[in-house]
Structure formats: structure tokens, C-alpha cells
N, C-alpha and C positions, 0 to 999 in steps of 0.2 A: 520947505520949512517943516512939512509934517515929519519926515524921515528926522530931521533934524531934534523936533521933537522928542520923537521918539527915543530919540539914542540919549539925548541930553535931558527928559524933564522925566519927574517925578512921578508914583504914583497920587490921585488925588481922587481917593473914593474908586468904585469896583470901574468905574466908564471914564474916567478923567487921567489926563496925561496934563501937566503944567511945567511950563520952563516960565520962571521969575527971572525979573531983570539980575538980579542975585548972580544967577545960575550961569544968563547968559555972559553977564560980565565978568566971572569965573573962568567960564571956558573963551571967552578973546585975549585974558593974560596970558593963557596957557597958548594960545596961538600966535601970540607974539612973542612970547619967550623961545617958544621950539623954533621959529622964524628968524630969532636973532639967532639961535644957535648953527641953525641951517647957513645962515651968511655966513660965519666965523668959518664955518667948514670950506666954503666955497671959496672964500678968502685963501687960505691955507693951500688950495690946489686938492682938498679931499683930505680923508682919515681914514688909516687903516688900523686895526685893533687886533692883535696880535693875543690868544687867547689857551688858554688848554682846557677844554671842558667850561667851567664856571669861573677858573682861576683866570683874572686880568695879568698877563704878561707885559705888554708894555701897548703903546700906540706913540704914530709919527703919521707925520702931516705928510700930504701926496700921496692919491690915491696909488699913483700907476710908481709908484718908490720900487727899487727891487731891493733885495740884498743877498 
């Protein structure tokens, strides 16, 4: 839990680190949201994302797809 702290709570004064229920029930949406999106991939058989530099070219489902 301290690491945990750490990464997720505030500063609170020069000695104090704080994660409020706020905080913490902030970061369990975001861990279910990325969770549901993780299933949706695994659903699909994987995603592959097809890229050039920064530019979004396309994506298709199946990781192991060839073309």
C-alpha cells in the first residue's frame, strides 16, 4: 500500500503523502475501464495498429492477422 501511495497520493505538507477515498476511487474507474477494454481486445483474438510515426494508419482485430 505504501508504494501505492506513493505513486497515487498527494503532497500534504513537507512529511505527508495522502491518497483520499476521492483519489482512490478515481484511480479503481480507471482500472476498470482499461479492464474492460483489455477484455474487448481478448474478445477480438488481439489488435494490431498499423502506424507511421505518429500518424494512425488503420487497426484490425487478430493479433497474429498477416496481410
Amino acid at each position: 500500500m505504501v508504494e501505492l501511495a506513493y505513486a497515487l497520493g498527494s503532497a500534504a505538507g513537507e512529511d505527508k503523502i495522502v491518497v483520499g477515498r476521492r483519489e482512490a476511487q478515481e484511480r479503481l474507474l480507471e482500472i476498470e475501464n482499461e479492464r474492460r477494454l483489455l477484455i474487448k481486445i481478448m474478445d477480438k483474438g488481439g489488435l494490431t495498429i498499423v502506424a507511421d510515426g505518429s500518424a494512425l494508419i488503420t487497426t484490425y482485430c487478430g493479433a497474429n492477422r498477416k496481410h
